[in-house]
VOPAGU-2260 file (C-alpha; in pm, 1 decimal, decimal comma):
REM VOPAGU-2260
SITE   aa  ch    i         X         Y         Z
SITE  UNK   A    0   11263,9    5703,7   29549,3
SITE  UNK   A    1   11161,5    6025,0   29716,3
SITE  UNK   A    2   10866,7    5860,1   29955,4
SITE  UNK   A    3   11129,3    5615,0   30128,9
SITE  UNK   A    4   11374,3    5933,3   30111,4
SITE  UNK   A    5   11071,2    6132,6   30271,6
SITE  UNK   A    6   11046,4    5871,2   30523,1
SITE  UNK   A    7   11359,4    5838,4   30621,0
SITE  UNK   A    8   11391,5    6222,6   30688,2
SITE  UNK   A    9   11072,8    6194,5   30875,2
SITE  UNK   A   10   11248,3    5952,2   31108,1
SITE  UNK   A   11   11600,1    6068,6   31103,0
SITE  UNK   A   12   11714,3    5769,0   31014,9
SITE  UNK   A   13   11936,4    5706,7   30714,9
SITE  UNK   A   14   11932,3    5385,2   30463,8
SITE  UNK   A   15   12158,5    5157,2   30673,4
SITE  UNK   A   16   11922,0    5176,7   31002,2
SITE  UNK   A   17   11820,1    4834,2   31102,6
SITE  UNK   A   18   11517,2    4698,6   31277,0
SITE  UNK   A   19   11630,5    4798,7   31608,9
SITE  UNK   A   20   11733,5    5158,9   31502,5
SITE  UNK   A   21   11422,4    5196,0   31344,5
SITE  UNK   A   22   11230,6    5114,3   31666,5
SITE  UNK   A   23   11417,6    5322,1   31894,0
SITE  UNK   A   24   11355,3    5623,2   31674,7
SITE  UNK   A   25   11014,5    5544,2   31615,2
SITE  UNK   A   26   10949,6    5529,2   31940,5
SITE  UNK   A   27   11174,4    5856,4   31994,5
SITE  UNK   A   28   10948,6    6026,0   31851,6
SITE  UNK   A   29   10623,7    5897,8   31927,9
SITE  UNK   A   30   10687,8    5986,9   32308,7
SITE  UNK   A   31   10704,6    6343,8   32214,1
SITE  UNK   A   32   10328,9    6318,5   32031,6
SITE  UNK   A   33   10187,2    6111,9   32286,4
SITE  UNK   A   34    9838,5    6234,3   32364,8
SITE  UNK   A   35    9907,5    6234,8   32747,5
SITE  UNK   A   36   10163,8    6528,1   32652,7
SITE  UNK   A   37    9846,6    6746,6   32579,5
SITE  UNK   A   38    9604,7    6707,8   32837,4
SITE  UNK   A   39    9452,4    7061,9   32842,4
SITE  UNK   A   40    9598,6    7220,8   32466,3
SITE  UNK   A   41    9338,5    7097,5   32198,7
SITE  UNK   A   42    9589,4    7241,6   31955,0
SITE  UNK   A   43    9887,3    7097,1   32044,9
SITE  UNK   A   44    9684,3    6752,8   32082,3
SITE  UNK   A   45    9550,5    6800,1   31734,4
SITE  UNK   A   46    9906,3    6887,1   31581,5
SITE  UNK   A   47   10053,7    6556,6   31768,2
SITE  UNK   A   48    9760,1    6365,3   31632,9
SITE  UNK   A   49    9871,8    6430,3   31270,6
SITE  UNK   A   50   10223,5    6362,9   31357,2
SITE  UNK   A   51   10148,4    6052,6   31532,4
SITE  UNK   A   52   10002,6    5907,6   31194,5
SITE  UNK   A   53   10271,6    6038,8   30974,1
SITE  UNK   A   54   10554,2    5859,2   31193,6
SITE  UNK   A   55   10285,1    5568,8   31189,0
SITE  UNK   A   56   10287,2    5507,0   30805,9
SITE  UNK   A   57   10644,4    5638,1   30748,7
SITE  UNK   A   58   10789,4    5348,6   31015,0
SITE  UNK   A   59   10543,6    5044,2   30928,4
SITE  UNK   A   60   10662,1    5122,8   30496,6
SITE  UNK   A   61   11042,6    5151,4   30609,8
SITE  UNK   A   62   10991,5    4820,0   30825,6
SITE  UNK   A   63   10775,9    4669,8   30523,1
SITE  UNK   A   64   11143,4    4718,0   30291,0
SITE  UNK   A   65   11359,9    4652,2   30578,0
SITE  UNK   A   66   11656,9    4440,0   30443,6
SITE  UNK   A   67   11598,7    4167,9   30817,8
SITE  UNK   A   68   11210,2    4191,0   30686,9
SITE  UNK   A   69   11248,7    4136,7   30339,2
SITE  UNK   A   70   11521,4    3860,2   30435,0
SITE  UNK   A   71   11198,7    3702,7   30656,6
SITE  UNK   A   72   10964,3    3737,1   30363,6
SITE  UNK   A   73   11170,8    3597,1   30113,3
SITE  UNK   A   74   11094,2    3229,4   30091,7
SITE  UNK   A   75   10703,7    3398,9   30088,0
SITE  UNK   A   76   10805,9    3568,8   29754,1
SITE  UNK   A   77   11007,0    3347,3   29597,6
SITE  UNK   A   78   10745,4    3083,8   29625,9
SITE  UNK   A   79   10517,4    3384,6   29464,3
SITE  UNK   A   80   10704,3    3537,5   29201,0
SITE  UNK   A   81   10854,3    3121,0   29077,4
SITE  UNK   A   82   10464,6    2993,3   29098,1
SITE  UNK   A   83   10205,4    3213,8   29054,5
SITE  UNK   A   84   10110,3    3406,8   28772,0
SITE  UNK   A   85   10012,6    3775,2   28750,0
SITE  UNK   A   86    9697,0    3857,1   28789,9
SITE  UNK   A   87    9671,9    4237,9   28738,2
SITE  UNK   A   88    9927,3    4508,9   28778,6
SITE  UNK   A   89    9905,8    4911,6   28814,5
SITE  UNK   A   90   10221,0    5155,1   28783,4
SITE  UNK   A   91   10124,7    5516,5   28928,6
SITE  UNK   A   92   10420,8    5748,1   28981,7
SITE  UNK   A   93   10682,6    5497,9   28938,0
SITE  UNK   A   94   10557,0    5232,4   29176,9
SITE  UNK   A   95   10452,6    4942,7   28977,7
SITE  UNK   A   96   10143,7    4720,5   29196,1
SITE  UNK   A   97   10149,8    4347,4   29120,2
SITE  UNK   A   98    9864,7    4143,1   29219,6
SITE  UNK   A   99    9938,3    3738,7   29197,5
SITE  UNK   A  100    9705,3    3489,9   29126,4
SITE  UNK   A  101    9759,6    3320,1   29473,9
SITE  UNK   A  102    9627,8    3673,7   29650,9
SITE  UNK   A  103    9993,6    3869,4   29734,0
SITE  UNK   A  104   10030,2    4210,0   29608,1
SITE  UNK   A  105   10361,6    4326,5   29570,5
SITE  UNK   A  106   10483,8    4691,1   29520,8
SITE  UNK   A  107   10776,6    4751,6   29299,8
SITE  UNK   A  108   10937,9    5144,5   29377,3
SITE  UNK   A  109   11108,1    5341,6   29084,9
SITE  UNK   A  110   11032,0    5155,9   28828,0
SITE  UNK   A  111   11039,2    5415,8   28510,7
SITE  UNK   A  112   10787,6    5447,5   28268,7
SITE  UNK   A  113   10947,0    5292,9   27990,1
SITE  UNK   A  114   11032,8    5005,0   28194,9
SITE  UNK   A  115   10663,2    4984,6   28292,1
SITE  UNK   A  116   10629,4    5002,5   27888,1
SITE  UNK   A  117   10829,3    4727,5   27865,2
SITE  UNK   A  118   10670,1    4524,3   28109,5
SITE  UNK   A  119   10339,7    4554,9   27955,7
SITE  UNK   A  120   10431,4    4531,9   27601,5
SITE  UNK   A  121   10613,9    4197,3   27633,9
SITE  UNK   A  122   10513,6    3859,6   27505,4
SITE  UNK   A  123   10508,6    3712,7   27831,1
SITE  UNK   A  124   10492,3    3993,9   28094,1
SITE  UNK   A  125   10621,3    3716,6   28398,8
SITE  UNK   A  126   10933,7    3591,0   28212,0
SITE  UNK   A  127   10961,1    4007,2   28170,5
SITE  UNK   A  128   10921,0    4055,4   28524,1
SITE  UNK   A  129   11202,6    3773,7   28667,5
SITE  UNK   A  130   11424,3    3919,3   28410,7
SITE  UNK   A  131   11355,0    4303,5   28474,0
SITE  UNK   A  132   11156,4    4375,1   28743,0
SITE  UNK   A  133   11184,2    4143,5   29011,2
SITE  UNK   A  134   11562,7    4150,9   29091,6
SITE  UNK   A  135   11652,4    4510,3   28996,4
SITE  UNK   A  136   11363,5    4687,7   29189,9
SITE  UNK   A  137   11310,8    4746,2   29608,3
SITE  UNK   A  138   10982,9    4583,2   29666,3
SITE  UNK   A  139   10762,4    4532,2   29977,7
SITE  UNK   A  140   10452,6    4313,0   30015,5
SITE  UNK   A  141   10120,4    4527,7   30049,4
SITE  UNK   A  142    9916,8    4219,7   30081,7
SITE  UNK   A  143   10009,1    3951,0   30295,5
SITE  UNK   A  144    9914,7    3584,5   30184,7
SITE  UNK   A  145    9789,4    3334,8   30452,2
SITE  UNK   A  146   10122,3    3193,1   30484,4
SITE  UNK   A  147   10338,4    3524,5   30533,4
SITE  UNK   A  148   10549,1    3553,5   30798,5
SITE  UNK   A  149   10446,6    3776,9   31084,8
SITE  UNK   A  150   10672,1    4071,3   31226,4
């Protein structure tokens, strides 16, 4: 998918980087837009600003799909996707938001349309998903249940 692609530019990082790889990059990085950096250029401080919260969101989604994060998480969603039901889903630009009746919200990234056609045309739209969706699609967990497991 071209925002974890995007990201991973962003970082310099490519799609075997670990948690610790991540980090150091992340971190790499942020010294170089750190606001001390800037003391008297408002326009360099305003350009590190915006960098700062791009490297923000593009290393907290590539930890959120992390295979040693996922790996955490998964007892969390198998417990999800084997006993709750969906509540409501969403597919914009081929990510594909499902919303559980026990209060997770998973996103689901390239899932095509017709897939997404699929999915909502079936009989039973959960038997669809563990068949369809679930295995064959990277996921991450937008909202965390009480009992998710803290990075």
């Amino acid at each position: 998918m071209k925002k974890i692609a995007d990201y991973r530019t962003l970082l310099n990082v490519d799609r075997t980087a670990d948690l610790s790889a991540l980090k150091a990059c992340y971190r790499q990085i942020m010294k170089e837009c750190h606001p001390d950096k800037f003391v008297n250029d408002d326009e360099g401080l305003k350009a590190a600003e915006e960098k700062s919260v791009k490297m923000i969101e593009a290393y907290h989604f590539l930890v959120s799909i992390c295979p040693e994060t996922l790996e955490k998480q998964l007892p969390i969603y198998k417990n999800t996707i084997e006993t709750s039901a969906i509540n409501d889903f969403d597919w914009k630009g081929s990510i594909l938001t499902i919303t559980f009746l026990d209060g997770s919200q998973y996103e689901y990234f390239a899932v095509p349309r017709n897939e997404y056609v699929k999915f909502v045309n079936a009989d039973s739209p959960m038997r669809f998903a563990k068949r369809h969706i679930f295995p064959k699609y990277t996921y991450r967990n937008v909202l965390k249940t009480t009992a998710a497991v803290e990075l």
